[in-house]
N, C-alpha and C positions, 0 to 999 in steps of 0.2 A: 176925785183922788182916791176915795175911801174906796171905790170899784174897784178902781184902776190895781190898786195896792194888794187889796181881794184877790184879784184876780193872778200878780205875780205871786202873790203866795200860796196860789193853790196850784200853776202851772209850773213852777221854779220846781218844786221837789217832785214832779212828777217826771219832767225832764230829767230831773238829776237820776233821779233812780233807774230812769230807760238808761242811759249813758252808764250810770252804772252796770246794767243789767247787759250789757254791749259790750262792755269792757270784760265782764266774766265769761260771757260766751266766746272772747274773743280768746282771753286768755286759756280757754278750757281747751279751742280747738290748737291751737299755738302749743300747750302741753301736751295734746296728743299727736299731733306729727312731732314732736321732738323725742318720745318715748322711740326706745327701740325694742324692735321686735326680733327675736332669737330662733323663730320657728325654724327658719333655714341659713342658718349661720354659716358662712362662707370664712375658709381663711386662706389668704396670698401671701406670699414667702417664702423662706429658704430653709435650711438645718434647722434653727433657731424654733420656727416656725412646727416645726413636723415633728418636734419631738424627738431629734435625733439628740444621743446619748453616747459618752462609752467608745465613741468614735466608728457607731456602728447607726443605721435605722435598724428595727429591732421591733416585734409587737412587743412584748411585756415592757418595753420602756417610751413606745408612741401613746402609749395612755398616759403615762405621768407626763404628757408635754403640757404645756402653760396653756395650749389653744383649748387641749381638750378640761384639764382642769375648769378654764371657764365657762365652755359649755355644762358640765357635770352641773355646776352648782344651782341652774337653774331647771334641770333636768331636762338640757338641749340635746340631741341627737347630732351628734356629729362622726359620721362615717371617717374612714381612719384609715388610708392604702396599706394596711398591716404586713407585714414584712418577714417570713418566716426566719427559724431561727436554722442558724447562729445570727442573725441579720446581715445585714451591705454596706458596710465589710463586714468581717464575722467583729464580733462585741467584744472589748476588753475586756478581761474578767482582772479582780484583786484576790489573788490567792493568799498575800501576805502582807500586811503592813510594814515588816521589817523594823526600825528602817536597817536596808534601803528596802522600800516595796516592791515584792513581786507581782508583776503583772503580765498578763499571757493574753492571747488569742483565743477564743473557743473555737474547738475543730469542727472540721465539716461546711457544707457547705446549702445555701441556703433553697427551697426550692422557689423564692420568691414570693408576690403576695399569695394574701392566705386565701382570698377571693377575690378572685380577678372580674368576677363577674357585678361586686359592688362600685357603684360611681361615691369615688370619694367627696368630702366637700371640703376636707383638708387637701388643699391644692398644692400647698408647699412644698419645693424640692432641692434639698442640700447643693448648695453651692452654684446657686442658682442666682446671680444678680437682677437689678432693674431691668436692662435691656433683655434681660432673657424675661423675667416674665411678662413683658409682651409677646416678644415673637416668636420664643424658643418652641416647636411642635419635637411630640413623640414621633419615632419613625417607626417602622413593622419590628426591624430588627431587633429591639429589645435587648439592646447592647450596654443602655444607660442608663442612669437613673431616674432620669428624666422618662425616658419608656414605660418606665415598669411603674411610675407614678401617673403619667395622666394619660398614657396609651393602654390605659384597660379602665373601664371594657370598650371605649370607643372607637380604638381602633381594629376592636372586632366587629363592627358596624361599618369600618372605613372614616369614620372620623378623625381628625387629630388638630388637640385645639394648645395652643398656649393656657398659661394660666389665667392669664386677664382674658382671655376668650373665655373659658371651661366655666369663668366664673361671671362671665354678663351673660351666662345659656343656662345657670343652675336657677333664676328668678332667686337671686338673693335677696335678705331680710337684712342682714347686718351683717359688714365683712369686716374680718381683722387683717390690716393689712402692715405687715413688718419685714420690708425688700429694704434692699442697700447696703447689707453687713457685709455681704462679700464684694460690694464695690471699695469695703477697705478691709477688710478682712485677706483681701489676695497677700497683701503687705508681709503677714506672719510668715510663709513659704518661701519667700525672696530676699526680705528683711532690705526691700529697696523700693521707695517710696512712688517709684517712677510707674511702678506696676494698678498702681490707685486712677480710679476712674476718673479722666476731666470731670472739672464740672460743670462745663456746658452742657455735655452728655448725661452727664446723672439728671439734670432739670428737666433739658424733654423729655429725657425716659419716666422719671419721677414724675412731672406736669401730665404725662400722657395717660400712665398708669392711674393715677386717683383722679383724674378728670374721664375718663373713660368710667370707672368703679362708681363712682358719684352719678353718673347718667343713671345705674341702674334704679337708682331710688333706694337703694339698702342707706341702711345709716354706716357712716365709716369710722373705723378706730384708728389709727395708724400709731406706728411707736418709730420714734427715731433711733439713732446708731450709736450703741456705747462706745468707748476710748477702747481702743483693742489692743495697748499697752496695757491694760490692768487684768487682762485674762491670763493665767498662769501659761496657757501655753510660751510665753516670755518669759525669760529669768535677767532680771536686771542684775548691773554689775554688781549691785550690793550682794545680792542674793547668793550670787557665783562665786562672790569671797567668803560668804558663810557656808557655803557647800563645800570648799576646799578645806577651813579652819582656816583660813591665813586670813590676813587682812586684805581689804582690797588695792592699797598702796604695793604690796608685796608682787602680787598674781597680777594686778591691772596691768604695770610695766609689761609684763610676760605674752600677756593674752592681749595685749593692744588695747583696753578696753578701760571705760572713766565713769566717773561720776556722772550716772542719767542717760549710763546706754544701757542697751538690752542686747540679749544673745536669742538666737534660735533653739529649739530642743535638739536640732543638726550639729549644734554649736559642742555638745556635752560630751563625745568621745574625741571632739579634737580636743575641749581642754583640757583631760586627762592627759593625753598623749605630751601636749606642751608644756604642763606641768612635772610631768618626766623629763621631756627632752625639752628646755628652753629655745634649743638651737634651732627648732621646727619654726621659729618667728613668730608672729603676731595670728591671729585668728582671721579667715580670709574674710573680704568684706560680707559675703554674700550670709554669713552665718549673724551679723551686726547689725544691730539698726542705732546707730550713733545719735546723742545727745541733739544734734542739731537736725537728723532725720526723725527725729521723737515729733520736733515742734513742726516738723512738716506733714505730718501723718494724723496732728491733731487737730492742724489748720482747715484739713481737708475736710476731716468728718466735722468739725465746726461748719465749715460750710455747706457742705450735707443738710445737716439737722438744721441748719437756715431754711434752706427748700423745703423742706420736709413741714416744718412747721408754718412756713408761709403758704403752703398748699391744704395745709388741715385748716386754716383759715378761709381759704378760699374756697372749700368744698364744704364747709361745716363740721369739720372732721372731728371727733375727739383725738387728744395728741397726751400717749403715754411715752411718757420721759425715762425712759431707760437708763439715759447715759444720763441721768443726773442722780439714778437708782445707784447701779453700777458705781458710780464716782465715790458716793456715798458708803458703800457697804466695803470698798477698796479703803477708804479713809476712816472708819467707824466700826467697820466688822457687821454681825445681823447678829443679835441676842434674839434667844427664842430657846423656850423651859431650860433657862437657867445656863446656857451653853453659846457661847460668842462663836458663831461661822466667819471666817477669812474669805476671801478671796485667792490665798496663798490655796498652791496645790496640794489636794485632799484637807481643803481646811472646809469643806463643807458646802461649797456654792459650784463648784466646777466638778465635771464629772472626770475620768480617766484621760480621756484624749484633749485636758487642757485648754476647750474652746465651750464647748457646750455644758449645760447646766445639770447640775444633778436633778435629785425629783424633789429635795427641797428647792434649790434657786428655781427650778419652773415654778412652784410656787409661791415664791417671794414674785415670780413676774407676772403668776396668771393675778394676784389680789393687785396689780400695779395697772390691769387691763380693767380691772374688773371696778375699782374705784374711779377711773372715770368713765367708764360704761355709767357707772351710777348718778356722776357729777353731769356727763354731759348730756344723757338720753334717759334718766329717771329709771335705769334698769329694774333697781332695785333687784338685785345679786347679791347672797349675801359671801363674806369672805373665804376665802378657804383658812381652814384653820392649819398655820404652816409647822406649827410645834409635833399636830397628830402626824403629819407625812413624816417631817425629822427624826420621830420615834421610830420609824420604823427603813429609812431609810438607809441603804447600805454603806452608801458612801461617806455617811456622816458618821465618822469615826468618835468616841471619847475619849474624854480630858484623859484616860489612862494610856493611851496609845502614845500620845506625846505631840508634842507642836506640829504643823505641818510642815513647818521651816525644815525638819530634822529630817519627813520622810522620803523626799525625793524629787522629783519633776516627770515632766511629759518623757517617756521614751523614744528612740531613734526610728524606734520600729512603728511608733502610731504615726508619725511624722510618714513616713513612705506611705503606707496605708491610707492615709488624707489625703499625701499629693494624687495618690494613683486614683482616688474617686475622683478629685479635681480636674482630671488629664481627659477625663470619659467626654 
């Protein structure tokens, strides 16, 4: 027995500690395929994605996008299809706050990217949904937007690839992938629900795209779809009775419109006009998205960002939550040195054309990428400090300027200029 005993207590802790010693080598290589690597950072998507601003792509404003912001921080190289100026379409400029603000076009016209001859790795292209970035190829003609982003320089080679191609052919490290916003985003333009992606359609396209990406071996981020009722591009009924001075009881009879609808920026010289002339009738439906087409518009991107997050599961994706950002900063505002940002137009988070982000909200989204870069693949990124961009940022107007409520909304004219990129 005395042997016997000897002998488990000299073999017991030897064992243990191999098993221990097993368990840390396991755990060490387990830590290091889960780090992600940044060397060749890929990103797939739309506007949102590309740093488009202003209602324009634009170089001096594809730098301040969220994609590129997250590369900066770790001193990643990310190539940029930079876009000469005035940009595509030309850029809104703010000549005036007012209120009401002046806002203009910059003249002139662009000669397109600044180097056609660099292969971007920002892949992304406004108003580009899922099914497009699978299949969508540049053609010669250089008609689109789409051309002039992924048909240079390859299709001076004779290449022409989709995004989800362009980007299983760059040998990615880590892609950021944020598709589907204009599978509801088409909605703001028509203000009729009917125009929103099935969503049988959005899952294969969706399944196809990140199960394709995930082959490469890159680590994936993906971000799902905000509420695109909370983007100022919309002025709810409330809003439209605080823009007149009257009550909304007063104006709603008038302009057809109630508690928990929205109007198009289309919508804003008809309701001049019928607040002059009552006789003109109610607001045609096409410029309305009604109370009960709200909860159909929300149901959808709900079940969006279902596939969306059950596919970051299924590929090991990290899953930044935008629309919970977004809900968030619509309901609460964003404090940063001392100054509360809106989501209300020119309150700070939306740039001119009412959809897309100023260069602070890119960076309230690049640090929302970039925290779980760090949560899910040990980036270790650190954040972008979003008070230094706000300092300097144009769009973020001071507490002296006056509420945003006060200065005005999207104009009639960014509204044509958007549809007409869309139409391309």
């Amino acid at each position: 027995m005395t042997n016997l005993n000897a002998a488990t207590r000299f073999h017991f802790p030897i064992a243990r500690i191999g098993a221990l010693t097993l368990l840390a080598t396991l755990s060490a290589v387990g830590f290091a395929q889960k780090q992600a690597d940044l060397s060749r950072l890929v990103v797939v998507g739309d506007s949102l994605s590309a740093g488009f601003q202003n209602g324009s792509l634009f170089d001096v404003q594809q730098t301040h996008g969220y994609a590129s912001l997250v590369a900066n921080q770790p001193g990643t190289l990310l190539p940029l299809p930079l876009i000469a100026a005035p940009g595509t379409p030309n850029v809104l400029t703010l000549v005036s706050v007012g209120p009401p603000p002046v806002i203009v076009r910059a003249p002139g016209t662009s000669t397109g990217r600044n180097n056609p001859l660099e292969q971007p790795m920002n892949l992304a292209v406004p108003l580009q949904n899922v099914q497009d970035a699978l299949t969508k190829r540049p053609t010669p003609a250089f008609t689109t937007i789409t051309d002039v982003i992924l048909g240079l320089p390859g299709l001076l080679s004779g290449i022409s690839r989709s995004q989800v191609e362009w980007a299983e052919n760059l040998a990615p490290t880590t892609i950021l992938v944020w598709i589907g916003n204009n599978d509801a985003l088409s909605v703001v333009f028509d203000a009729d629900p009917s125009v929103l992606t099935p969503v049988a359609l959005f899952q294969a396209a969706y399944e196809d795209v990140t199960t394709r990406l995930a082959a490469t071996g890159a680590k994936l981020v993906v971000a799902n779809i905000p509420d695109v009722t909370a983007v100022p591009f919309w002025v709810s009924a409330e809003n439209v009775a605080a823009l007149t001075g009257y009550p909304l009881s007063a104006v709603g009879p008038i302009l057809g419109i109630g508690p928990g609808d929205f109007v198009t920026a289309d919508a804003l010289p008809l309701i001049l006009a019928r607040l002059e002339n009552p006789a003109l009738g109610p607001l045609p439906a096409d410029v309305v998205l009604d109370a009960a087409e709200v909860v159909i518009v929300r149901a959808r991107i709900d079940a969006f960002n279902e596939i969306i997050a059950t596919q970051a599961r299924a590929t090991g994706a990290a899953l930044v939550d935008i629309h919970g950002l977004l809900t968030q900063i619509q309901t609460k505002g964003y404090v940063t040195g001392g100054q509360r940002l809106t989501t209300d137009f020119l309150g700070g988070i939306f740039s001119l054309d009412g959809i897309h982000p100023t260069n602070t909200g890119y960076a309230i989204i690049a640090n929302a990428f970039i925290k779980e870069l760090n949560q899910s693949f040990a980036a270790g990124i650190p954040p972008v400090v979003v008070e230094q961009i706000k300092k300097i940022d144009p769009l973020v107007l001071s507490d002296d300027d006056g509420p945003a409520s006060a200065l005005g909304h999207v104009s009639a004219d960014t509204v044509r200029a958007l549809r007409s990129l869309m139409l391309q």
